[in-house]
PQR file with spaces between the fields and no chain letter, atoms N, CA, C, O and H, PARSE charges and radii, in Angstrom:
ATOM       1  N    UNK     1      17.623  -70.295  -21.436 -0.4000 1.5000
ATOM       2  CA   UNK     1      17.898  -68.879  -21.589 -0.0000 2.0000
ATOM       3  C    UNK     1      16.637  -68.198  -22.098  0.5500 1.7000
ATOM       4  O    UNK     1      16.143  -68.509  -23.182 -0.5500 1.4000
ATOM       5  N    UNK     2      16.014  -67.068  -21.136 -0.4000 1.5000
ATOM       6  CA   UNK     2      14.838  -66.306  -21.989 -0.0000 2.0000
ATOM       7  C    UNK     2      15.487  -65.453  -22.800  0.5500 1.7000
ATOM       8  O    UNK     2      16.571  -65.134  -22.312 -0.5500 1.4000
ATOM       9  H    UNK     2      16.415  -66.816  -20.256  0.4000 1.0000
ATOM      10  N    UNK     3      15.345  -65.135  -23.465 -0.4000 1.5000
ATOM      11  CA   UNK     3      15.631  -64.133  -24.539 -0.0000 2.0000
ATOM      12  C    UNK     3      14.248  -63.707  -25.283  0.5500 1.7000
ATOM      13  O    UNK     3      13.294  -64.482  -25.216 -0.5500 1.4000
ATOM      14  H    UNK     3      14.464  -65.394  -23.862  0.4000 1.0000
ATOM      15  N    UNK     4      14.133  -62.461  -26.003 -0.4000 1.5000
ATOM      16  CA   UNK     4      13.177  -61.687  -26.434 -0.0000 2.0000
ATOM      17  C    UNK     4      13.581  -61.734  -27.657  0.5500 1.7000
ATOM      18  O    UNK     4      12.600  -61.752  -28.400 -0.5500 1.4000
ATOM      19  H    UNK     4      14.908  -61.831  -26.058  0.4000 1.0000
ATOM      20  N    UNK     5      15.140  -61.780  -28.560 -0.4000 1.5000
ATOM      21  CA   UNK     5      15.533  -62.042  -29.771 -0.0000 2.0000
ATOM      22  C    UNK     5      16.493  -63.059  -29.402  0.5500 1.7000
ATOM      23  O    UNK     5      17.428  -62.782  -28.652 -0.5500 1.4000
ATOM      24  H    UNK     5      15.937  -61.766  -27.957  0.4000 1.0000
ATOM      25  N    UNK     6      16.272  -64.583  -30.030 -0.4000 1.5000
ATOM      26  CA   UNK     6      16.902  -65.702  -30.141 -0.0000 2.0000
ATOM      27  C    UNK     6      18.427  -65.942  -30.998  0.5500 1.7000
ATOM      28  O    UNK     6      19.080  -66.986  -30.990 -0.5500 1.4000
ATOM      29  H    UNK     6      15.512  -64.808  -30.640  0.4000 1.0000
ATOM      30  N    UNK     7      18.667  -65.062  -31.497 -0.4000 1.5000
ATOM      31  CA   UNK     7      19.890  -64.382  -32.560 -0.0000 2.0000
ATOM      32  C    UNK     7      20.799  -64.368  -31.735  0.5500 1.7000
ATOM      33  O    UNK     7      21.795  -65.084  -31.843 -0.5500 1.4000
ATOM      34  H    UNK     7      18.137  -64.214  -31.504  0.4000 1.0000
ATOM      35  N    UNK     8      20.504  -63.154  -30.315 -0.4000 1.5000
ATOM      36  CA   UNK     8      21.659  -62.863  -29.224 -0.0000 2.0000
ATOM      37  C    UNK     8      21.856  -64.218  -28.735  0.5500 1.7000
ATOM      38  O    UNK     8      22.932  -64.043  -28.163 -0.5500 1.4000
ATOM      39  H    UNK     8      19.695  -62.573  -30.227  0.4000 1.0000
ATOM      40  N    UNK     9      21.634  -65.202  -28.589 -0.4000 1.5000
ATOM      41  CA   UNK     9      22.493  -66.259  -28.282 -0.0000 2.0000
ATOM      42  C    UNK     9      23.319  -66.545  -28.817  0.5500 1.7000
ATOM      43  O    UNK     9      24.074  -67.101  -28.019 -0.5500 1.4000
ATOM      44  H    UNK     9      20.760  -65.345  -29.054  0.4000 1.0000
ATOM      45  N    UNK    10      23.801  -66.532  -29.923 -0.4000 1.5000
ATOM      46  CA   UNK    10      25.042  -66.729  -31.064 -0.0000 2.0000
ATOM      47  C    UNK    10      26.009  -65.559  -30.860  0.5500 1.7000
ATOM      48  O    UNK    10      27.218  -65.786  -30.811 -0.5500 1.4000
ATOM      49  H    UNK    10      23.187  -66.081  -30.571  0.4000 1.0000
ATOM      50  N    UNK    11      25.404  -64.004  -30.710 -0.4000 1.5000
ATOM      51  CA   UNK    11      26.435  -62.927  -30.629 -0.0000 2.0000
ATOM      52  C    UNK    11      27.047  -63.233  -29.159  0.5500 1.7000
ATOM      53  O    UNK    11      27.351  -62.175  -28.608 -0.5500 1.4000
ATOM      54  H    UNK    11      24.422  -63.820  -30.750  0.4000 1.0000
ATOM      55  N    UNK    12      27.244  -64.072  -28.578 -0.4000 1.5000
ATOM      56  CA   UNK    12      27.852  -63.704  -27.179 -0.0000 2.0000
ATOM      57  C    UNK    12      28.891  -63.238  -27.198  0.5500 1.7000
ATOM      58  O    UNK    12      29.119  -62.451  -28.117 -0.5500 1.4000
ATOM      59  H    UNK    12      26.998  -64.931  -29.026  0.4000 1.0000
ATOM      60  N    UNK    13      29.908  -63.504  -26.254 -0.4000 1.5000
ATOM      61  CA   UNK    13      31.347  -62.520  -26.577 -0.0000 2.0000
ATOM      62  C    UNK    13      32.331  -63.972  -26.215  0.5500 1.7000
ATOM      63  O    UNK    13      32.173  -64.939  -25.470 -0.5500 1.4000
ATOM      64  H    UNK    13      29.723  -64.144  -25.508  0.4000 1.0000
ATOM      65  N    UNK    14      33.505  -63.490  -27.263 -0.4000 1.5000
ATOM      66  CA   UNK    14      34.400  -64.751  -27.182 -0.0000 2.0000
ATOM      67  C    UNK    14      34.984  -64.760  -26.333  0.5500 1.7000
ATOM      68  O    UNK    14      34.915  -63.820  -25.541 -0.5500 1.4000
ATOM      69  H    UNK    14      33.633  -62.705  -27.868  0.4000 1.0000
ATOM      70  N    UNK    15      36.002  -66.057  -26.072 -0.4000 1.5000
ATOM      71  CA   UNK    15      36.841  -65.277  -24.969 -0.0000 2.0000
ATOM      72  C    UNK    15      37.986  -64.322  -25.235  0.5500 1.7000
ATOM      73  O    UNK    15      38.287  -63.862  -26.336 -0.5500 1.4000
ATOM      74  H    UNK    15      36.058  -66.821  -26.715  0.4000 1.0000
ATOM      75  N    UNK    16      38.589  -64.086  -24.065 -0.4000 1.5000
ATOM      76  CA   UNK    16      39.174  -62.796  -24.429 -0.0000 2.0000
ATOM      77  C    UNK    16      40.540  -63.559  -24.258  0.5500 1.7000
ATOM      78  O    UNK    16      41.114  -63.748  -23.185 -0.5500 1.4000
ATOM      79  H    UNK    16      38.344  -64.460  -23.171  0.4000 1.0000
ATOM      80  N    UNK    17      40.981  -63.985  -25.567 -0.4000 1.5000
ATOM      81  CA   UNK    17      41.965  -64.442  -26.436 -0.0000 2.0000
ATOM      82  C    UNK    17      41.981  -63.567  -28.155  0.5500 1.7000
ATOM      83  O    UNK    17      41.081  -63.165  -28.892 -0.5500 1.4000
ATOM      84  H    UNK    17      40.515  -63.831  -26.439  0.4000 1.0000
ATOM      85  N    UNK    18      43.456  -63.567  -28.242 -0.4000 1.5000
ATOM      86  CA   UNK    18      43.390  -63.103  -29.730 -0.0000 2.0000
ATOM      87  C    UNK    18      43.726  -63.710  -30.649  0.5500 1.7000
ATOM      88  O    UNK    18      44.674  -64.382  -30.244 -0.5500 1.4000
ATOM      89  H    UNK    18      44.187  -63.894  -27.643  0.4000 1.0000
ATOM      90  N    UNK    19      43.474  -64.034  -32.201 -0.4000 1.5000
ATOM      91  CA   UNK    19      43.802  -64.630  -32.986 -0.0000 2.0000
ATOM      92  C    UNK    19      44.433  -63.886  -34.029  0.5500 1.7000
ATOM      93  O    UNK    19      44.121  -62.711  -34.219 -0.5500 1.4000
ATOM      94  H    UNK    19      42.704  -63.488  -32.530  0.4000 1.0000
ATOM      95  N    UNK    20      45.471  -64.587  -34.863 -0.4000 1.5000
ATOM      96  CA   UNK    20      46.087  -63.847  -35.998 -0.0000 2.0000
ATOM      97  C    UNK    20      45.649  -64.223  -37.205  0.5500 1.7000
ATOM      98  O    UNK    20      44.867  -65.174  -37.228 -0.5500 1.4000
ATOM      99  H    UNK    20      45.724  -65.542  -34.709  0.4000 1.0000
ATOM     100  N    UNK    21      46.073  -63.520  -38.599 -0.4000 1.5000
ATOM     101  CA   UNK    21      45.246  -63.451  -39.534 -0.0000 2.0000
ATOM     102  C    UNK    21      46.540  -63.515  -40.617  0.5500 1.7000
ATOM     103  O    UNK    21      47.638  -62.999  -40.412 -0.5500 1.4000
ATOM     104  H    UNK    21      46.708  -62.748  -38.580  0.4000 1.0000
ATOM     105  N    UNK    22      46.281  -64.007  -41.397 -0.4000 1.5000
ATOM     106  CA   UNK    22      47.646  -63.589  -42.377 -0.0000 2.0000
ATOM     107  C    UNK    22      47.045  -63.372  -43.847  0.5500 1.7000
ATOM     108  O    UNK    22      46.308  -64.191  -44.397 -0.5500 1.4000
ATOM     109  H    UNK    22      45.389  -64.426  -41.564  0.4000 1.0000
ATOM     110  N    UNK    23      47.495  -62.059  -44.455 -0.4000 1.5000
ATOM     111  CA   UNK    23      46.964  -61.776  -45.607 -0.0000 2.0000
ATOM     112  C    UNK    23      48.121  -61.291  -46.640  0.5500 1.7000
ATOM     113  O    UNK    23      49.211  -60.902  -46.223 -0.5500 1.4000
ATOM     114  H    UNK    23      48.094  -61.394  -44.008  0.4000 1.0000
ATOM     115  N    UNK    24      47.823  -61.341  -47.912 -0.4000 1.5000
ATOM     116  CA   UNK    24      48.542  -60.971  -48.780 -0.0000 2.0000
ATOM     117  C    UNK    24      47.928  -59.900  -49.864  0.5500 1.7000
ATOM     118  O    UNK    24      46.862  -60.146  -50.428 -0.5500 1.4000
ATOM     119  H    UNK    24      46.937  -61.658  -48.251  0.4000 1.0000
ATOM     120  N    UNK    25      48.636  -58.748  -50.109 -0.4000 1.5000
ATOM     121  CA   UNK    25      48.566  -57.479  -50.392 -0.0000 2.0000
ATOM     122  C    UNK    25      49.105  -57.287  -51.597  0.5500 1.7000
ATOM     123  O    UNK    25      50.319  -57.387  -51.424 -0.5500 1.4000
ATOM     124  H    UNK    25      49.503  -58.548  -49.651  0.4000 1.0000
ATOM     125  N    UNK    26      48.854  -57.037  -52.873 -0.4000 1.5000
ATOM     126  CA   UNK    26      49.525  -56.629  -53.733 -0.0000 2.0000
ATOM     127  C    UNK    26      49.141  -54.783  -54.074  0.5500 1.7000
ATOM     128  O    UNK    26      48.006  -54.307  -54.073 -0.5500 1.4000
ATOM     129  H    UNK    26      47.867  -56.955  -53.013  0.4000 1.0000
ATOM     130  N    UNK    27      50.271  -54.111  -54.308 -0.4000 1.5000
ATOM     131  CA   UNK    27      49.899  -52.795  -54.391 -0.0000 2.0000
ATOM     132  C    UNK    27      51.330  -52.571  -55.987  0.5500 1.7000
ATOM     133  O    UNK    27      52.559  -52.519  -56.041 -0.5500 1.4000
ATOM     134  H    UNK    27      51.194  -54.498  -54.310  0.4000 1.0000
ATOM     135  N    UNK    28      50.145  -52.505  -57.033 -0.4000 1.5000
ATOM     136  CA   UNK    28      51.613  -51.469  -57.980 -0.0000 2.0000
ATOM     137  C    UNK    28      51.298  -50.294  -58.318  0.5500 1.7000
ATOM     138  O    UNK    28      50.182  -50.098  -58.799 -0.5500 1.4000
ATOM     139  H    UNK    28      49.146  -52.548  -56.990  0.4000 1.0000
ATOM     140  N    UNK    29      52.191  -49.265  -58.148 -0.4000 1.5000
ATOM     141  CA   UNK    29      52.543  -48.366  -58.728 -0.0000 2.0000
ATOM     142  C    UNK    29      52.859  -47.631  -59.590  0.5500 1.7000
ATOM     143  O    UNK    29      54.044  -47.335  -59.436 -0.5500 1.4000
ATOM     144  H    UNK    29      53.097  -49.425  -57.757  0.4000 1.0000
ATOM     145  N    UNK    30      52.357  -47.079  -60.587 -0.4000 1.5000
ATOM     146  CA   UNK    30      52.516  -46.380  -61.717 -0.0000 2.0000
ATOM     147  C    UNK    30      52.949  -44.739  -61.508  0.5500 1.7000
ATOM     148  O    UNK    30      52.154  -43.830  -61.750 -0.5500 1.4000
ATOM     149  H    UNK    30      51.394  -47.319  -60.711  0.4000 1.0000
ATOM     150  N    UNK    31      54.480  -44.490  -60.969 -0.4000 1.5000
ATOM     151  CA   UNK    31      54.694  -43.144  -60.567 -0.0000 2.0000
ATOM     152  C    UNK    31      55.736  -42.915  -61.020  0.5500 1.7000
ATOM     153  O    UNK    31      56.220  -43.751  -61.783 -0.5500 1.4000
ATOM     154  H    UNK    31      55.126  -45.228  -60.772  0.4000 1.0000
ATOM     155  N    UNK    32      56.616  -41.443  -60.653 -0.4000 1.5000
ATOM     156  CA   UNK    32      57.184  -40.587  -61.102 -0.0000 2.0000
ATOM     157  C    UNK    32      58.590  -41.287  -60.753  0.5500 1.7000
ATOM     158  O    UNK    32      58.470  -42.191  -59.927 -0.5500 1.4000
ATOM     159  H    UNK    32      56.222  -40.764  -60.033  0.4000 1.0000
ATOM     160  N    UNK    33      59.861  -41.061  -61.200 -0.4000 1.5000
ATOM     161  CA   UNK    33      60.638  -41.648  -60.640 -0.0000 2.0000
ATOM     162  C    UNK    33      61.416  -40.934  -59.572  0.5500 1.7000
ATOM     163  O    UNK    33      62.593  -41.221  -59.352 -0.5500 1.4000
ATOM     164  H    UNK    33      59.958  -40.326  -61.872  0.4000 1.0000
ATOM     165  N    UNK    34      60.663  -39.854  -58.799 -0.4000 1.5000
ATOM     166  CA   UNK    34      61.691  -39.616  -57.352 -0.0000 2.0000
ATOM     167  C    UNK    34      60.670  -40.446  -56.490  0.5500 1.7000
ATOM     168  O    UNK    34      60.936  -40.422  -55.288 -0.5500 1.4000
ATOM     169  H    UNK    34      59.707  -39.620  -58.978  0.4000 1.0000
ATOM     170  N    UNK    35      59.577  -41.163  -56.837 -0.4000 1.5000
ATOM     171  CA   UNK    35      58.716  -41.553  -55.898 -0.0000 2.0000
ATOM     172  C    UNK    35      59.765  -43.040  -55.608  0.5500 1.7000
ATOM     173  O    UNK    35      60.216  -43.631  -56.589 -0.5500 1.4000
ATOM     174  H    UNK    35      59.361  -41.183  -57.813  0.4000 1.0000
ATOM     175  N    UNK    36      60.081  -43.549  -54.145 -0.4000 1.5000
ATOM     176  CA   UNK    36      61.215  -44.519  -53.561 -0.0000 2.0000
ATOM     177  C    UNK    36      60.491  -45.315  -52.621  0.5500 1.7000
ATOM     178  O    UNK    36      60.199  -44.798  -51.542 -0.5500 1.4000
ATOM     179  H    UNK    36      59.715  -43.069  -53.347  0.4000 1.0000
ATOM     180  N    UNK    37      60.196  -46.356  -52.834 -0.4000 1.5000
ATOM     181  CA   UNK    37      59.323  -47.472  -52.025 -0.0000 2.0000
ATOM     182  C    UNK    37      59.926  -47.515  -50.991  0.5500 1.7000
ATOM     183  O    UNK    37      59.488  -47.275  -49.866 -0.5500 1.4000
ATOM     184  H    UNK    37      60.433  -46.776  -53.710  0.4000 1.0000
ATOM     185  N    UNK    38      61.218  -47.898  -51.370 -0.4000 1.5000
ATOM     186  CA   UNK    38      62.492  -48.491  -49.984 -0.0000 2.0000
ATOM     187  C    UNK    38      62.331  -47.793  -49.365  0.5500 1.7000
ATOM     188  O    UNK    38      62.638  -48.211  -48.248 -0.5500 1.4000
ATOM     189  H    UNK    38      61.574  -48.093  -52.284  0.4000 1.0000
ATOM     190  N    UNK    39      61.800  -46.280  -49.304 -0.4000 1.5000
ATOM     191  CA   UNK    39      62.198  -45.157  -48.313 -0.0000 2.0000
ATOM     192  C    UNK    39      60.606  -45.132  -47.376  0.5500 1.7000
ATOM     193  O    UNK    39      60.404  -44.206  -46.590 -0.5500 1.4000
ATOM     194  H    UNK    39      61.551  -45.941  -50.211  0.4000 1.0000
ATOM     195  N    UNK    40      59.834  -45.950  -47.522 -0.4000 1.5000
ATOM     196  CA   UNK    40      58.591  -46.081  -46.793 -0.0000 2.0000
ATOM     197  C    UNK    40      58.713  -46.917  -45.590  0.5500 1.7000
ATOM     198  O    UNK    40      59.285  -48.007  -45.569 -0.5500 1.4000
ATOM     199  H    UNK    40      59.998  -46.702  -48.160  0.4000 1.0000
ATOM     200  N    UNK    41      58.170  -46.371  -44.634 -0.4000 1.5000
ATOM     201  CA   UNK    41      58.004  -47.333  -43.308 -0.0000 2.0000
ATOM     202  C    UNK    41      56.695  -47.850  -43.461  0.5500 1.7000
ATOM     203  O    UNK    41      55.543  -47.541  -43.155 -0.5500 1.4000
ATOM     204  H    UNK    41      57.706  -45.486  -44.650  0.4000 1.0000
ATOM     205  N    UNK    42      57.145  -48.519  -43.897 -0.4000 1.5000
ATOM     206  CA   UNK    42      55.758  -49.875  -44.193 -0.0000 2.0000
ATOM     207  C    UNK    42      55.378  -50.524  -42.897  0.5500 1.7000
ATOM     208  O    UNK    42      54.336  -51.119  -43.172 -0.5500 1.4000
ATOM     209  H    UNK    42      58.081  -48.770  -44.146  0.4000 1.0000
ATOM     210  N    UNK    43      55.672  -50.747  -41.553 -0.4000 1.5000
ATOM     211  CA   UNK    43      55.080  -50.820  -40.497 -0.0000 2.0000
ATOM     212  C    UNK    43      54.228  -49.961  -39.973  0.5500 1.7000
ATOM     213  O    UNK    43      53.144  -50.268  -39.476 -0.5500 1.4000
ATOM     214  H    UNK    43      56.518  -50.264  -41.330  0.4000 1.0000
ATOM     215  N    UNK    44      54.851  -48.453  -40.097 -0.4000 1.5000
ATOM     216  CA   UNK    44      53.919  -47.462  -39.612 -0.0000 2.0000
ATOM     217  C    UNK    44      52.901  -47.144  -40.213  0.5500 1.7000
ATOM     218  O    UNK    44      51.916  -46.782  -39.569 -0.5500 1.4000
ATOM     219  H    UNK    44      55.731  -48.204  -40.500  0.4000 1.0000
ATOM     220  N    UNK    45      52.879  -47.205  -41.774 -0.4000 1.5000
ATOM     221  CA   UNK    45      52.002  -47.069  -42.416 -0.0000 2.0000
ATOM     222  C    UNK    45      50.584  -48.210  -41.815  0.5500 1.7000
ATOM     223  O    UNK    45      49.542  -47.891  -41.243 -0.5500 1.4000
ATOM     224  H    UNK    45      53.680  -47.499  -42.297  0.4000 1.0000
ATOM     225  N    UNK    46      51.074  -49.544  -42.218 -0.4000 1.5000
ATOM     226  CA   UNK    46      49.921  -50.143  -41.707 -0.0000 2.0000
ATOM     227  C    UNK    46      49.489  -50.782  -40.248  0.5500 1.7000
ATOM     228  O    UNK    46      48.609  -51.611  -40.019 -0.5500 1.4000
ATOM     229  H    UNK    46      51.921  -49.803  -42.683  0.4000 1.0000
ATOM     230  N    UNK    47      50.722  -49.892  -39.010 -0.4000 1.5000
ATOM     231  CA   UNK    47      50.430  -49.950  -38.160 -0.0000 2.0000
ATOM     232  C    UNK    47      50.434  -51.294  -37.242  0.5500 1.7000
ATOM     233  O    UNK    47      49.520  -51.719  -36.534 -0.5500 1.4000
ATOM     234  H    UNK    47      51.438  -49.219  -39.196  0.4000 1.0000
ATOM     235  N    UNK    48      51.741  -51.845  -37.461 -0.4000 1.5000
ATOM     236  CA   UNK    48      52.241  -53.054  -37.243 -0.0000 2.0000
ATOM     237  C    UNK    48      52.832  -53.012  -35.898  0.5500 1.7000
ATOM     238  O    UNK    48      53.986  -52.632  -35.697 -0.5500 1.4000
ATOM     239  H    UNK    48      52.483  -51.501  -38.036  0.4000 1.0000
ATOM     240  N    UNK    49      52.109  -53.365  -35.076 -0.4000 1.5000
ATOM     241  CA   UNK    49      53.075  -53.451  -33.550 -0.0000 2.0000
ATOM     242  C    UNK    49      53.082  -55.341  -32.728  0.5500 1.7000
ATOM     243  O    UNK    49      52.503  -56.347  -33.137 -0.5500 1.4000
ATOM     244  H    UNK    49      51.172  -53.673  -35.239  0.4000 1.0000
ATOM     245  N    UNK    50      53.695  -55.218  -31.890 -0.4000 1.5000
ATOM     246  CA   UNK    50      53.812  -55.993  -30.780 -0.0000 2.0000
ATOM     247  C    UNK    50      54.286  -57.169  -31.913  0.5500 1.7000
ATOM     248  O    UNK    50      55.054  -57.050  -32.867 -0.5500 1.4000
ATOM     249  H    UNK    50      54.166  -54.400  -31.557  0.4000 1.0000
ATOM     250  N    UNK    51      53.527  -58.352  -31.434 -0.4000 1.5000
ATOM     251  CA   UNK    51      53.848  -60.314  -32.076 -0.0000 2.0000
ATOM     252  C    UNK    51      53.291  -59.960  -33.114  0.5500 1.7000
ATOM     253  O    UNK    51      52.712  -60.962  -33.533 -0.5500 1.4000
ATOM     254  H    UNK    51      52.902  -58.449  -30.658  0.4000 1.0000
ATOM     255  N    UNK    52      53.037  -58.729  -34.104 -0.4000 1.5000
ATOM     256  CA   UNK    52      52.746  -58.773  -35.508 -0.0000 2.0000
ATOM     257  C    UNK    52      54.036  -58.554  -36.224  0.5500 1.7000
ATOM     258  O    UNK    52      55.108  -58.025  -35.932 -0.5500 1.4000
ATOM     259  H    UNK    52      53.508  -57.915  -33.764  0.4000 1.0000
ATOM     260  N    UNK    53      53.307  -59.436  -37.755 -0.4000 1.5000
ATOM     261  CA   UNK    53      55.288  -59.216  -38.670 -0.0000 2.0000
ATOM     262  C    UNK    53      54.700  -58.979  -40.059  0.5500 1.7000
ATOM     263  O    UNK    53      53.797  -59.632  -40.581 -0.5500 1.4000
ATOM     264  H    UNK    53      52.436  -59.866  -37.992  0.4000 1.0000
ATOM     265  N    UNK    54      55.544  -57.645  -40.717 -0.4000 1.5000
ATOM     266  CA   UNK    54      55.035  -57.341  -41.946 -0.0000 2.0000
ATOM     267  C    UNK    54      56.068  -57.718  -42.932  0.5500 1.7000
ATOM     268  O    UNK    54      57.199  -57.289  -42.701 -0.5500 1.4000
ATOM     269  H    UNK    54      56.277  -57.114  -40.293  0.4000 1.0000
ATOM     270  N    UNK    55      55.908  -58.377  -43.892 -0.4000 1.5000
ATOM     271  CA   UNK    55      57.180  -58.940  -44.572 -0.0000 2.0000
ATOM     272  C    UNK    55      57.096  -58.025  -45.654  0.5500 1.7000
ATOM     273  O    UNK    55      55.905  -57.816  -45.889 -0.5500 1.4000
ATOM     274  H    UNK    55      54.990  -58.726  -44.079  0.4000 1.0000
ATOM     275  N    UNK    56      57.890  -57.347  -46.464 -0.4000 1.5000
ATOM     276  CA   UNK    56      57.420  -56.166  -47.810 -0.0000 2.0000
ATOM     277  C    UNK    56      58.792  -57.005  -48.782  0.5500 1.7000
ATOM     278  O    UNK    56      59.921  -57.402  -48.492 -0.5500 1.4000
ATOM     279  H    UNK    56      58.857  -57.517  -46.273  0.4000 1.0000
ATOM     280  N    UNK    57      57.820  -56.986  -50.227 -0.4000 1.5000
ATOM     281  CA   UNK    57      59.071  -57.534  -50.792 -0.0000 2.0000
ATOM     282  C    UNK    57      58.500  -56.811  -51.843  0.5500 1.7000
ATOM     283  O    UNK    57      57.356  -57.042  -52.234 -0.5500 1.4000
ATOM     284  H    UNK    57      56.903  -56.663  -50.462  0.4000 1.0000
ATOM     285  N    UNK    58      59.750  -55.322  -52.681 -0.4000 1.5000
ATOM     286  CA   UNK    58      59.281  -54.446  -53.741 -0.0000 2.0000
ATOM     287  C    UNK    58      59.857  -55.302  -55.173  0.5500 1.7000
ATOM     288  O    UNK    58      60.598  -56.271  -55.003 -0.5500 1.4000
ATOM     289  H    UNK    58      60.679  -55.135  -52.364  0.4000 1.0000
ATOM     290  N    UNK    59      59.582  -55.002  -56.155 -0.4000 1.5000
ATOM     291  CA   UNK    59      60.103  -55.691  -57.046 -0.0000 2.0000
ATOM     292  C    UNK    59      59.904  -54.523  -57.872  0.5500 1.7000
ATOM     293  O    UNK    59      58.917  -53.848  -57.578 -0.5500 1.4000
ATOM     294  H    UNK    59      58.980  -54.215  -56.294  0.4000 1.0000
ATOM     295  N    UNK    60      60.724  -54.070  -58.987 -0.4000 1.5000
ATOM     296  CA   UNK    60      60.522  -52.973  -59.863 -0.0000 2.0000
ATOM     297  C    UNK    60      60.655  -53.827  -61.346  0.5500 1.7000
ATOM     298  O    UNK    60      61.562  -54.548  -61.761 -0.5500 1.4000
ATOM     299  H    UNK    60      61.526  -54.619  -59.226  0.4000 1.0000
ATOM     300  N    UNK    61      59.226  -53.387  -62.018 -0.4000 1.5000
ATOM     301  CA   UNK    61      58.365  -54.031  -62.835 -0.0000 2.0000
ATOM     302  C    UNK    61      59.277  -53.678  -64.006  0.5500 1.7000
ATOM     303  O    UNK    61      59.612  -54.613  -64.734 -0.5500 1.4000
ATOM     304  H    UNK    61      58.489  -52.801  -61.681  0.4000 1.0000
ATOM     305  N    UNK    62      59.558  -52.908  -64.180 -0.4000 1.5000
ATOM     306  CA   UNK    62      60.571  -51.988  -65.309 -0.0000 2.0000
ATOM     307  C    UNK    62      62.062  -52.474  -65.576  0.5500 1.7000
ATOM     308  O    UNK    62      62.948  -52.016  -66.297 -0.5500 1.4000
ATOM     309  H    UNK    62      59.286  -52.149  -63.588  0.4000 1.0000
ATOM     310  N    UNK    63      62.010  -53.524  -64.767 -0.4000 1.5000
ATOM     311  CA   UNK    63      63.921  -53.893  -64.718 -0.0000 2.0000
ATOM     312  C    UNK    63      63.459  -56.211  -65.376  0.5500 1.7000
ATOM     313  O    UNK    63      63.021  -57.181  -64.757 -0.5500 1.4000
ATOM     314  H    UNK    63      61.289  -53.897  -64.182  0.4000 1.0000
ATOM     315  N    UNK    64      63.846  -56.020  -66.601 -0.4000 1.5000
ATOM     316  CA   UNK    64      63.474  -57.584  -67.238 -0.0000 2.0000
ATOM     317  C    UNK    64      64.316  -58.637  -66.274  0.5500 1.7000
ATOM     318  O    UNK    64      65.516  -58.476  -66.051 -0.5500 1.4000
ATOM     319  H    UNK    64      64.202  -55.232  -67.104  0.4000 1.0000
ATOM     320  N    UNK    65      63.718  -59.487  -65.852 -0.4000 1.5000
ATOM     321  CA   UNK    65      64.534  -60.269  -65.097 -0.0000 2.0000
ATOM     322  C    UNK    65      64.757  -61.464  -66.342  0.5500 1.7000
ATOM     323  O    UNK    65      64.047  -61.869  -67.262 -0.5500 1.4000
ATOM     324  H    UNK    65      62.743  -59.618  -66.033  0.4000 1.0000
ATOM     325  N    UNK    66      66.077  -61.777  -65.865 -0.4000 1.5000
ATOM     326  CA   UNK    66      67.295  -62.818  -66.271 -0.0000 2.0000
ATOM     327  C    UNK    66      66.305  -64.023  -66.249  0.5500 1.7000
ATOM     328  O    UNK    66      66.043  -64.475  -65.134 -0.5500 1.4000
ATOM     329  H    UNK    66      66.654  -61.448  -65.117  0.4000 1.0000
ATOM     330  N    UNK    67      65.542  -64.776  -67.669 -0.4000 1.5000
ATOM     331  CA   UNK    67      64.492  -65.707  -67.359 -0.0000 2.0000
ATOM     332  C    UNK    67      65.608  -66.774  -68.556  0.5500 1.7000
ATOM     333  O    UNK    67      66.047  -66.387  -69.639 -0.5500 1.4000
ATOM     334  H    UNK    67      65.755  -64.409  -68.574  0.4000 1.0000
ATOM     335  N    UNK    68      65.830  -68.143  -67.914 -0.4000 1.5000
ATOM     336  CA   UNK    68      66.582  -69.032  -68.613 -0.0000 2.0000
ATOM     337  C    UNK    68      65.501  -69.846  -69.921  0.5500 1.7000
ATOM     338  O    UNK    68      64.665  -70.667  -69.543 -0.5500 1.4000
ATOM     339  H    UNK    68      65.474  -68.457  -67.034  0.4000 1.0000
ATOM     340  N    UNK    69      65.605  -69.603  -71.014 -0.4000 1.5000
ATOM     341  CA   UNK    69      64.911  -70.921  -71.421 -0.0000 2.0000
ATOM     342  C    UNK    69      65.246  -71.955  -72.047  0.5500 1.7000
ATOM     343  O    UNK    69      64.435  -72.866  -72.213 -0.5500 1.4000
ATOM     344  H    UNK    69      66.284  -68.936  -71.321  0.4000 1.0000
């Protein structure tokens, strides 16, 4: 291969296949209380379509959970 910058051999292009990614998000909130998580479309927000899956699990920080000891 001639090349003029030896670098562009590494950038080539992949194939045109897609891969998935899986990440985990923590977001808390410190707000007013008419502000309502449940009432968010959390797909649209981050724009979740087709073989993608957004799992949302809210937990409200303010309510002591039942801890056995």
């Amino acid at each position: 291969m001639n090349c003029n910058r030896p670098y562009e051999i590494f950038a080539m292009s992949s194939p045109n296949y897609a891969t998935k990614k899986k990440y985990s998000v923590t977001l808390d909130f410190d707000v007013y209380e008419d502000f309502n998580p449940y009432e968010i479309n959390w797909q649209k927000i981050f724009q979740i379509e087709g073989q993608e899956h957004l799992e949302v699990n809210i937990k409200n920080l303010d309510v002591e959970e039942n801890i056995d000891w």
